[in-house]
KOLPASE-316768 format. One record per residue: x negated, y negated, z negated of N, C-alpha, C in turn; residue number from 1; chain. Coordinates in steps of 0.05 Angstrom, whole numbers. Layout:
REM residues N
@nx: X&ny: Y&nz: Z&cax: X&cay: Y&caz: Z&cx: X&cy: Y&cz: Z&num: NUM&cadena: A;
...
This chain:
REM residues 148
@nx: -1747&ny: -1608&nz: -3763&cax: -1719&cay: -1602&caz: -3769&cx: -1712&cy: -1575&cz: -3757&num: 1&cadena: A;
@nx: -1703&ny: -1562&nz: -3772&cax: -1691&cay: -1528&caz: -3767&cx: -1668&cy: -1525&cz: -3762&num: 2&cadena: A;
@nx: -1644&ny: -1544&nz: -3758&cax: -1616&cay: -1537&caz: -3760&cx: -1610&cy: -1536&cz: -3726&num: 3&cadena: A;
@nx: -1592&ny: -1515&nz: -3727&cax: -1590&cay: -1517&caz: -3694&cx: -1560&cy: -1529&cz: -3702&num: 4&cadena: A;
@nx: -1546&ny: -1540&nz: -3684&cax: -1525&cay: -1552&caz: -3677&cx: -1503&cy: -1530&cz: -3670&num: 5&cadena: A;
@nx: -1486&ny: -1519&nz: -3688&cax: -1471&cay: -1503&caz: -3680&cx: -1439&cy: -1522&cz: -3680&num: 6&cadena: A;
@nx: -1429&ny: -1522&nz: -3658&cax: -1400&cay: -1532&caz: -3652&cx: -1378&cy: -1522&cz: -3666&num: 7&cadena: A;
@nx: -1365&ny: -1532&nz: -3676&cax: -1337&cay: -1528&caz: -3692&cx: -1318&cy: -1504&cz: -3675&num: 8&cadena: A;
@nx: -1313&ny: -1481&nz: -3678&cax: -1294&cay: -1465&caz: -3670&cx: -1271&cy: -1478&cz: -3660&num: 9&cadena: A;
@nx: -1259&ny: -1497&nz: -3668&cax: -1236&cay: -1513&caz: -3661&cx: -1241&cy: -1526&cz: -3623&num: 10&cadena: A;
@nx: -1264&ny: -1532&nz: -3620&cax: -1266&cay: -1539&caz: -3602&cx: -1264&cy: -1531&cz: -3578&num: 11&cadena: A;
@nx: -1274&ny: -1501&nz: -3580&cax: -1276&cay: -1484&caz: -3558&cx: -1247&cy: -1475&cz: -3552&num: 12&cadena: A;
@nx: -1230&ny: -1475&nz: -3579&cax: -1207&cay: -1473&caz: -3581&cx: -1185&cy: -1482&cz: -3562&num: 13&cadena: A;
@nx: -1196&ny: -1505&nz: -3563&cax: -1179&cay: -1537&caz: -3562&cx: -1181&cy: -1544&cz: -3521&num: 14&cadena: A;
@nx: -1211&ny: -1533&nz: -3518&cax: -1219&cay: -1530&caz: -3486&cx: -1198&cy: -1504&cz: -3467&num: 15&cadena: A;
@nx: -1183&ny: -1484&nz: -3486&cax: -1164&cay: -1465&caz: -3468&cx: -1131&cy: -1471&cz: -3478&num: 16&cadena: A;
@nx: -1139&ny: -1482&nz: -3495&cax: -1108&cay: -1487&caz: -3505&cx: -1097&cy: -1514&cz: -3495&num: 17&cadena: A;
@nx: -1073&ny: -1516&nz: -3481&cax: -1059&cay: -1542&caz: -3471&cx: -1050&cy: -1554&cz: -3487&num: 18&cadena: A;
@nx: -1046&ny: -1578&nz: -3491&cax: -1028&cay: -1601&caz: -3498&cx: -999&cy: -1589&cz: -3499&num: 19&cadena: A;
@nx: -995&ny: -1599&nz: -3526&cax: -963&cay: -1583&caz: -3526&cx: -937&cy: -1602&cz: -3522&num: 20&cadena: A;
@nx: -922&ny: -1594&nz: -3499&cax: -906&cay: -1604&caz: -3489&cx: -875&cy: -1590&cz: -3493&num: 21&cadena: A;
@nx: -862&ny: -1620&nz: -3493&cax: -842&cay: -1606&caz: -3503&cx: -816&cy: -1579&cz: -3472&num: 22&cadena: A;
@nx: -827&ny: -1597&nz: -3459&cax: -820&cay: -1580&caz: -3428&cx: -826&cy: -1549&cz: -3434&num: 23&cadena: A;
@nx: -857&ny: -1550&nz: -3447&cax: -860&cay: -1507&caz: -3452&cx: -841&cy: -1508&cz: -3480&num: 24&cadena: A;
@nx: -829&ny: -1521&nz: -3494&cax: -812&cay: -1507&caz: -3500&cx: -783&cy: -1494&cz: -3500&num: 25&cadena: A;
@nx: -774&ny: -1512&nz: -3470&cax: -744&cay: -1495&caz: -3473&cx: -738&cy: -1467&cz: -3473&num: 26&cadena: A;
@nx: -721&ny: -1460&nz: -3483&cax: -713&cay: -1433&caz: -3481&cx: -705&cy: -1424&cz: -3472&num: 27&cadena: A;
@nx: -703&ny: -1417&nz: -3447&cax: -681&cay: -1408&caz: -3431&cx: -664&cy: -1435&cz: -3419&num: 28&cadena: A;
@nx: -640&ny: -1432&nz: -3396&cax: -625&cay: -1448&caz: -3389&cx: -612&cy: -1474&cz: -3416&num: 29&cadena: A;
@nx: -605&ny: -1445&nz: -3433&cax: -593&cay: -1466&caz: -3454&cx: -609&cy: -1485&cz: -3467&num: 30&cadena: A;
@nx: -633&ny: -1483&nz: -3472&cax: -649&cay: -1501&caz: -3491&cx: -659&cy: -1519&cz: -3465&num: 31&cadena: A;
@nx: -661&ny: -1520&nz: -3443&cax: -661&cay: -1539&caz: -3425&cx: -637&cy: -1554&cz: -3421&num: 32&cadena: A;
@nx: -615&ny: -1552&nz: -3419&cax: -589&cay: -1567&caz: -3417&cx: -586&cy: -1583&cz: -3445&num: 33&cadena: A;
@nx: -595&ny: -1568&nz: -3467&cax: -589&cay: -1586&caz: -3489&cx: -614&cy: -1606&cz: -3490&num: 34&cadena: A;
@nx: -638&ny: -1611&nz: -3480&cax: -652&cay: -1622&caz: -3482&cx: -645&cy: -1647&cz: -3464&num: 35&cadena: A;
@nx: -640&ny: -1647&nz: -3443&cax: -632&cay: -1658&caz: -3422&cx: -607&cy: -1675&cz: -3432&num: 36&cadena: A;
@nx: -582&ny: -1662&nz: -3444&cax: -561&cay: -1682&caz: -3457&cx: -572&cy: -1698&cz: -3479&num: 37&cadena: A;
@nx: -587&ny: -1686&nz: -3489&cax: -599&cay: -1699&caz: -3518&cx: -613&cy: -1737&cz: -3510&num: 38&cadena: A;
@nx: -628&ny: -1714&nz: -3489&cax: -635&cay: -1747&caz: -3484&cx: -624&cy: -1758&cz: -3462&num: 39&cadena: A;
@nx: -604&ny: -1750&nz: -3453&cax: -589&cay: -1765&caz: -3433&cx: -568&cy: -1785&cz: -3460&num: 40&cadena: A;
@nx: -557&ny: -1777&nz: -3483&cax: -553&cay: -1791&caz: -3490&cx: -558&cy: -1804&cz: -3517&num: 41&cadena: A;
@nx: -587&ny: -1805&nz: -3515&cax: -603&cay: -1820&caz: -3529&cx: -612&cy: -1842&cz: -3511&num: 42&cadena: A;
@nx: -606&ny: -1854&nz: -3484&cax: -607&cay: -1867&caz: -3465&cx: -592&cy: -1895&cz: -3471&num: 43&cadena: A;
@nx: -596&ny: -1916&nz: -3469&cax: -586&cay: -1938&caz: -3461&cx: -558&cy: -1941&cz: -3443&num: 44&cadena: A;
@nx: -572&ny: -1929&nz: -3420&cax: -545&cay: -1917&caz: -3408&cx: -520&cy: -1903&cz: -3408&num: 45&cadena: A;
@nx: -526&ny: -1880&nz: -3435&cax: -503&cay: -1866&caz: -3447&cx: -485&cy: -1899&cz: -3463&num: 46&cadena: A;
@nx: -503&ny: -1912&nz: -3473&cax: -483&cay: -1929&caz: -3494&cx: -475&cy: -1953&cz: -3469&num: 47&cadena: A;
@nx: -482&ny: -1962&nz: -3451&cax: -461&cay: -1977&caz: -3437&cx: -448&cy: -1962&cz: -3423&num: 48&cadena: A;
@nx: -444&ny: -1935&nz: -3411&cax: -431&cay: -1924&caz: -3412&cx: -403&cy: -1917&cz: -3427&num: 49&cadena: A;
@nx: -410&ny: -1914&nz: -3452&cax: -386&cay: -1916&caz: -3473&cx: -372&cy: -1938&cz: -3473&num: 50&cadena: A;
@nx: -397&ny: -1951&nz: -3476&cax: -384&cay: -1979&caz: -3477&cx: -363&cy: -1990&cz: -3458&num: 51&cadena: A;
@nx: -360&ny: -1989&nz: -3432&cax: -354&cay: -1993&caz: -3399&cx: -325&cy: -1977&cz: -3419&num: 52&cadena: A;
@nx: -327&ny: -1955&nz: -3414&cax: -307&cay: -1929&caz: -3418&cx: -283&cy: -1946&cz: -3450&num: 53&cadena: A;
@nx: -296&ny: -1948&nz: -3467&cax: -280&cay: -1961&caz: -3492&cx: -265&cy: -1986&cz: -3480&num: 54&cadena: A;
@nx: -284&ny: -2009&nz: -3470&cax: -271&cay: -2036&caz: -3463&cx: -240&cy: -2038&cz: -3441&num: 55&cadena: A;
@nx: -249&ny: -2008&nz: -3422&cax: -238&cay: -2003&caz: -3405&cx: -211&cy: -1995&cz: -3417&num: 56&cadena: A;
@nx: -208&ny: -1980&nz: -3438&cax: -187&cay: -1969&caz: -3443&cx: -174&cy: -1986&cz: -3458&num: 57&cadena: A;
@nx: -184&ny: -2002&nz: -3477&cax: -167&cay: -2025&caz: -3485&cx: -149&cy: -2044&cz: -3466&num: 58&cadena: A;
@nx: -167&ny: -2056&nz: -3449&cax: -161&cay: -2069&caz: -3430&cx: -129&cy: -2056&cz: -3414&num: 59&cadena: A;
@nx: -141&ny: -2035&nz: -3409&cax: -119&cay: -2022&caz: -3404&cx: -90&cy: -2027&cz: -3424&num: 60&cadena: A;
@nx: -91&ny: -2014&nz: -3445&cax: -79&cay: -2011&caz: -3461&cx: -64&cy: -2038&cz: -3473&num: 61&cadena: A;
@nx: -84&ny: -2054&nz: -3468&cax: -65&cay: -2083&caz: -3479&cx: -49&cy: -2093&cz: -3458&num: 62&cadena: A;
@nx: -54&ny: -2079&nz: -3432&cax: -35&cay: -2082&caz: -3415&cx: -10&cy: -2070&cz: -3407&num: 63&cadena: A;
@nx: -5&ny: -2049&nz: -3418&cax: 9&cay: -2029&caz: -3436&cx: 17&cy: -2006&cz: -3418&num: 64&cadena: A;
@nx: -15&ny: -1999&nz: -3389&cax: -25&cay: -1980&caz: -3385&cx: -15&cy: -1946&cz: -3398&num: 65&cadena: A;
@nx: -9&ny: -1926&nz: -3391&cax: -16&cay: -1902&caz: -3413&cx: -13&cy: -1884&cz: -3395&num: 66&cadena: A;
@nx: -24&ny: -1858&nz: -3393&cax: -34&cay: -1835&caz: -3379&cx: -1&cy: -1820&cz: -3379&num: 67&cadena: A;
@nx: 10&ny: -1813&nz: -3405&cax: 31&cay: -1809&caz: -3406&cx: 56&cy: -1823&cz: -3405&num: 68&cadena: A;
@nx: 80&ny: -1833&nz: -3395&cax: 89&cay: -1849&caz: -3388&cx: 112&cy: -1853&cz: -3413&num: 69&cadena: A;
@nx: 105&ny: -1826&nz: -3429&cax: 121&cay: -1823&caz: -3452&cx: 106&cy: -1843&cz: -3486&num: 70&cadena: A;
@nx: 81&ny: -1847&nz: -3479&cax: 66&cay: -1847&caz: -3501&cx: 71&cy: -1877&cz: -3503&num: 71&cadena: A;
@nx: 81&ny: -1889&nz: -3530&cax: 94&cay: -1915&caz: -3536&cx: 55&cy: -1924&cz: -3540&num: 72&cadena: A;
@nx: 35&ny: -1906&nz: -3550&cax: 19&cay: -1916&caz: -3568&cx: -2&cy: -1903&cz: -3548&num: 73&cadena: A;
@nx: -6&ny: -1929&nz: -3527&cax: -37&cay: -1918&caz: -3521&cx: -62&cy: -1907&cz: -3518&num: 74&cadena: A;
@nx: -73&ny: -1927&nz: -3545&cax: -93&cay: -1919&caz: -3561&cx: -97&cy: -1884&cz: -3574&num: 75&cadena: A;
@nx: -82&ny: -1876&nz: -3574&cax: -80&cay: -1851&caz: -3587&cx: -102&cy: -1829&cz: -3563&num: 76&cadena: A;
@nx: -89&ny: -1838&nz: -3540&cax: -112&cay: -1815&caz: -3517&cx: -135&cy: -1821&cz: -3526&num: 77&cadena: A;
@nx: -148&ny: -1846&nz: -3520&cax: -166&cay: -1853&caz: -3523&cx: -180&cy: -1843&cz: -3547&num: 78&cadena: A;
@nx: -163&ny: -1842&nz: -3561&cax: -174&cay: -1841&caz: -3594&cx: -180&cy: -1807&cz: -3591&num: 79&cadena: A;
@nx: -155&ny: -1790&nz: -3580&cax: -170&cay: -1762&caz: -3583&cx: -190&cy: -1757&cz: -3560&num: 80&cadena: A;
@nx: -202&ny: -1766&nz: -3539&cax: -221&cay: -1763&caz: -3520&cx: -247&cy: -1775&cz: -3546&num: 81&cadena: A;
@nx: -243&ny: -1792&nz: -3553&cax: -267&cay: -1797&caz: -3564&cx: -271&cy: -1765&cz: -3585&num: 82&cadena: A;
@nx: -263&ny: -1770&nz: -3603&cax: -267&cay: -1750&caz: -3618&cx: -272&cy: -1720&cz: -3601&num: 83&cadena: A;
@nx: -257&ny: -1705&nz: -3591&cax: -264&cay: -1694&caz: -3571&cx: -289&cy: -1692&cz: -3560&num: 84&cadena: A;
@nx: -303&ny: -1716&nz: -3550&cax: -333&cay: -1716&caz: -3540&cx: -350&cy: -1713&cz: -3570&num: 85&cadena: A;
@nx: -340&ny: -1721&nz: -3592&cax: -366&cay: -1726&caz: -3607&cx: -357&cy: -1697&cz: -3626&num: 86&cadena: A;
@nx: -341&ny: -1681&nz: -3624&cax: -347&cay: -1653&caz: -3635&cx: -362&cy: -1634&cz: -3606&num: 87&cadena: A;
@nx: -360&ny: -1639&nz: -3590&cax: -374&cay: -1629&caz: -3560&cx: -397&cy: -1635&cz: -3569&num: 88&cadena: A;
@nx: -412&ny: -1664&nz: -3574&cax: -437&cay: -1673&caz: -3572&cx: -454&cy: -1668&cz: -3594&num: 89&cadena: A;
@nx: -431&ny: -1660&nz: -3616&cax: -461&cay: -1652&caz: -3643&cx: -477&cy: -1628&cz: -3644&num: 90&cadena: A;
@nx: -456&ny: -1607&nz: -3639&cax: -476&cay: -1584&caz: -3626&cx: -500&cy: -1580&cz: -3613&num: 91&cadena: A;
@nx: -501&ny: -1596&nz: -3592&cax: -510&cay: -1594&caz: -3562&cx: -529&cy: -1613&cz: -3570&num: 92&cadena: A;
@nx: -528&ny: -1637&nz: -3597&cax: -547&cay: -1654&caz: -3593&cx: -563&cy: -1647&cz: -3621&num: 93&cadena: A;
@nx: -548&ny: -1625&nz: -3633&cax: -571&cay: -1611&caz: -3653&cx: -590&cy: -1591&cz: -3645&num: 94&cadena: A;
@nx: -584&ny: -1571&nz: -3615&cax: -600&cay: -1561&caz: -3611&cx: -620&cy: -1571&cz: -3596&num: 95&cadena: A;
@nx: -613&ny: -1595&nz: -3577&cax: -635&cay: -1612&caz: -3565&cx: -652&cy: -1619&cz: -3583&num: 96&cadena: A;
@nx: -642&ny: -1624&nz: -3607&cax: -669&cay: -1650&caz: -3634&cx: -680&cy: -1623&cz: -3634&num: 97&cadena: A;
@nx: -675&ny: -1605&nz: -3643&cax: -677&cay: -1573&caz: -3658&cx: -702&cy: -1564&cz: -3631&num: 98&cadena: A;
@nx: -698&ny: -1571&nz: -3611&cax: -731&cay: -1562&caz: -3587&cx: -746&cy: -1579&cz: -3591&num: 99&cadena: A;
@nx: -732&ny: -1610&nz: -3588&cax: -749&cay: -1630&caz: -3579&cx: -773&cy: -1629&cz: -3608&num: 100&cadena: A;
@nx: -758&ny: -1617&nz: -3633&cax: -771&cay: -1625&caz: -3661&cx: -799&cy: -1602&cz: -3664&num: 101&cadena: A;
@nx: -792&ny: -1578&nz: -3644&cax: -817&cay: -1557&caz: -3647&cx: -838&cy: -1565&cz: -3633&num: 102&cadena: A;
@nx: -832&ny: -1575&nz: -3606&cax: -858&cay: -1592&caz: -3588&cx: -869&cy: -1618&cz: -3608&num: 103&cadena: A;
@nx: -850&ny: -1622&nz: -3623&cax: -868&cay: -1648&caz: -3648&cx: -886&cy: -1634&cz: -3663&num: 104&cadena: A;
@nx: -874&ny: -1614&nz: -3681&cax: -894&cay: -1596&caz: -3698&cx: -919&cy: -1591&cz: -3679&num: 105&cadena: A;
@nx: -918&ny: -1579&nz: -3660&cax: -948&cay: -1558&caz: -3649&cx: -957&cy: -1590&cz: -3639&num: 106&cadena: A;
@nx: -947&ny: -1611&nz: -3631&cax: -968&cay: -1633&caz: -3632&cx: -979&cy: -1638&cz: -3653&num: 107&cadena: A;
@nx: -963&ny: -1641&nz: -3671&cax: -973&cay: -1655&caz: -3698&cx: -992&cy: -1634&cz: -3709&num: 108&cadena: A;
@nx: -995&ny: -1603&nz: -3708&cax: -1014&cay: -1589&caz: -3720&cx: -1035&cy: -1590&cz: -3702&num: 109&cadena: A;
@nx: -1028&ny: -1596&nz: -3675&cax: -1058&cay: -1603&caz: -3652&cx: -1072&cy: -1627&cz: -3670&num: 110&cadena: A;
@nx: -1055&ny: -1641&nz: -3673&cax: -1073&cay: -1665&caz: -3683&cx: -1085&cy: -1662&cz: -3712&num: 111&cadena: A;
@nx: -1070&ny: -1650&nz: -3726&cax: -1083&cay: -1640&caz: -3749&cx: -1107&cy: -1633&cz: -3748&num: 112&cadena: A;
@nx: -1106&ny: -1608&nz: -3736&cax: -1131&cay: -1592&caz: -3734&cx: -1157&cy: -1604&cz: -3713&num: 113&cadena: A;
@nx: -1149&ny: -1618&nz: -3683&cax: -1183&cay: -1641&caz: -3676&cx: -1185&cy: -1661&cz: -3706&num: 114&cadena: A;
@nx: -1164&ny: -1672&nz: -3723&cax: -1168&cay: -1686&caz: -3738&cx: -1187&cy: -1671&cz: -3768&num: 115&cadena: A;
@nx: -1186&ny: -1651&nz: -3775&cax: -1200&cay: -1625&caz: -3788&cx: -1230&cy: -1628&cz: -3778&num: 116&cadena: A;
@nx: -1225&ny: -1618&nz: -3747&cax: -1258&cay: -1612&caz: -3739&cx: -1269&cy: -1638&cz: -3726&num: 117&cadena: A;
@nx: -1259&ny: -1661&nz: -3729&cax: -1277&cay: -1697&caz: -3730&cx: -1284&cy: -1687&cz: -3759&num: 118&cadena: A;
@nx: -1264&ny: -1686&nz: -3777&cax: -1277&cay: -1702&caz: -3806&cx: -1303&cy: -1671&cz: -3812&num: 119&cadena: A;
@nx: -1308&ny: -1653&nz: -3804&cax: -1331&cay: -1637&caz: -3807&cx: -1351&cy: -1637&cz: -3790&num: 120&cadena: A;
@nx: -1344&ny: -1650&nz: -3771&cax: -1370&cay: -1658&caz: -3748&cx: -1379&cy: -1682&cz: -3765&num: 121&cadena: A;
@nx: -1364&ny: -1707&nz: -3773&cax: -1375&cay: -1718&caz: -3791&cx: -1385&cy: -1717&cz: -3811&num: 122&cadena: A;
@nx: -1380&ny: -1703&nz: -3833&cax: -1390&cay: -1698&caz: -3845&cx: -1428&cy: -1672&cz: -3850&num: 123&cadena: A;
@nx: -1427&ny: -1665&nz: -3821&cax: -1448&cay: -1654&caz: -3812&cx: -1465&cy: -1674&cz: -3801&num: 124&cadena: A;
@nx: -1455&ny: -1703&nz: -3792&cax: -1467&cay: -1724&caz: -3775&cx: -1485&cy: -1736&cz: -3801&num: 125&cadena: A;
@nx: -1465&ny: -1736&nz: -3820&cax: -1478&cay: -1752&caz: -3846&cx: -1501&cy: -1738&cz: -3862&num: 126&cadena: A;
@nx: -1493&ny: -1716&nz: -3866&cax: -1518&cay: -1697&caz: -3872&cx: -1553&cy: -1694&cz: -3846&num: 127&cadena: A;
@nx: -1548&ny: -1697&nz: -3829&cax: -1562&cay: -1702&caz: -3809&cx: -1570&cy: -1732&cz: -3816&num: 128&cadena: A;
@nx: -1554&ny: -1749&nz: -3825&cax: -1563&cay: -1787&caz: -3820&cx: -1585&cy: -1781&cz: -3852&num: 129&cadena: A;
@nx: -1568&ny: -1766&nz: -3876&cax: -1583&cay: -1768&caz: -3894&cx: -1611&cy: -1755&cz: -3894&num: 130&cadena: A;
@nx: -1612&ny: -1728&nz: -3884&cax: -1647&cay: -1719&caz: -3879&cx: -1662&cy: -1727&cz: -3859&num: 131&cadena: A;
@nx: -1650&ny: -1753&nz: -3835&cax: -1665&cay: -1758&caz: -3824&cx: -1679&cy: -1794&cz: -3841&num: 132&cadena: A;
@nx: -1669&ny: -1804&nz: -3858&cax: -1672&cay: -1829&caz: -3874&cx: -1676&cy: -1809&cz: -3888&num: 133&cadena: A;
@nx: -1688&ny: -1784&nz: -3906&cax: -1706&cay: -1778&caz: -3929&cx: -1737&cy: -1779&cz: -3917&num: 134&cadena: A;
@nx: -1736&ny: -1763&nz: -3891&cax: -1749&cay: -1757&caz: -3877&cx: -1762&cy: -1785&cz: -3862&num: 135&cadena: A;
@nx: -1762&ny: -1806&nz: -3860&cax: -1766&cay: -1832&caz: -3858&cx: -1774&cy: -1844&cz: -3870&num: 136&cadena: A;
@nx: -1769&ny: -1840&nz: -3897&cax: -1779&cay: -1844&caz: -3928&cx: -1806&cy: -1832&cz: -3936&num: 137&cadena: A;
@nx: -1808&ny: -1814&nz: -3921&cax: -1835&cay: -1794&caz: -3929&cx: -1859&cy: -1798&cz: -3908&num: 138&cadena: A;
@nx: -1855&ny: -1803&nz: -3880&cax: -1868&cay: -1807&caz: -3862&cx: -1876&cy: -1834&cz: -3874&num: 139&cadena: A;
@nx: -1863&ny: -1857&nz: -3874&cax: -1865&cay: -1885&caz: -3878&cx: -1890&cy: -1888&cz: -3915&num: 140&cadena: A;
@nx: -1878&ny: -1874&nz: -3927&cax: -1891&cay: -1863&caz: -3947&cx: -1923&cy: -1860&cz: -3942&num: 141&cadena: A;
@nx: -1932&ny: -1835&nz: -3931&cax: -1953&cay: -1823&caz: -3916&cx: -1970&cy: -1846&cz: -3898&num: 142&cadena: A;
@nx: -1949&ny: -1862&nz: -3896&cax: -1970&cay: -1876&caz: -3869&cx: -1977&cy: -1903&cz: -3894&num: 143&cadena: A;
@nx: -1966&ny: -1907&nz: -3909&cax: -1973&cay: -1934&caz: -3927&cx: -1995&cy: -1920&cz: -3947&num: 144&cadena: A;
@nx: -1993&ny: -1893&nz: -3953&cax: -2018&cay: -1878&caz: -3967&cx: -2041&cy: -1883&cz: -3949&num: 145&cadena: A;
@nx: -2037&ny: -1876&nz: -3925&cax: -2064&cay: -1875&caz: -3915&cx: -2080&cy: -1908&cz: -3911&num: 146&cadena: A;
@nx: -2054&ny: -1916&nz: -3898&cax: -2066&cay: -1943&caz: -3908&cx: -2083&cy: -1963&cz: -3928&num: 147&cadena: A;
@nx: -2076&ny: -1944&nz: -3950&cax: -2090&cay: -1962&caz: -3975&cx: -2117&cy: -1948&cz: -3984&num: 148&cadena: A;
């Protein structure tokens, strides 16, 4: 057998290059704060939080509670704090998806590409399995000639 074993370029590749994380990608302060809210409230905790905060203000409110002592209609604060947070939070939670979504890509093309150089190591494995079973065939061959 003449073939020397030469390794897939990808590999040597793959031995200086890190695991891609989404941490190397913030950008600066800002792409760290939005990452950080993003999944602070993608948390469990953000929604009983809300939750606590909503029940709270009803409660309040059916008790006929109000911040302003003028406001016949409670509900109304409440109602602009909410809104309020969720024009604050779309921004801030589009640029968090918007990092968190680039550290997905350079994973998903990491995996692409070891997934590239398996299926050509394999397919070099198989070429190797097939000339060593031709080559098996011919020895085995040879030895049943001499035999007879």
């Amino acid at each position: 057998m003449t073939e020397a074993h030469i390794p897939h370029p990808h590999i040597a590749r793959r031995k200086v290059q890190k695991a891609a994380l989404t941490s190397d990608e913030h950008v600066g302060f800002n792409g760290w704060l939005a990452v950080g809210i993003s999944k602070g409230f993608g948390s469990m905790w953000a929604f009983y939080v809300l939750i606590f905060w909503m029940l709270g203000w009803m409660v309040l409110a059916s008790i006929g509670f109000s911040i302003f002592k003028f406001d016949k209609y409670p509900f109304t604060f409440l109602l602009f704090l909410s809104n309020l947070v969720q024009l604050w939070a779309l921004p801030v939670l589009a640029v968090g998806q918007q990092v968190l979504s680039r550290a997905s890509d350079k994973q998903a093309l990491q995996t692409y590409q070891d997934a590239e150089a398996l299926l050509q190591l394999t397919d070099q494995i198989h070429k190797l399995i097939e000339a060593n079973h031709k080559l098996t065939e011919e020895i085995h061959g040879a030895v049943s000639r001499q035999k007879a």
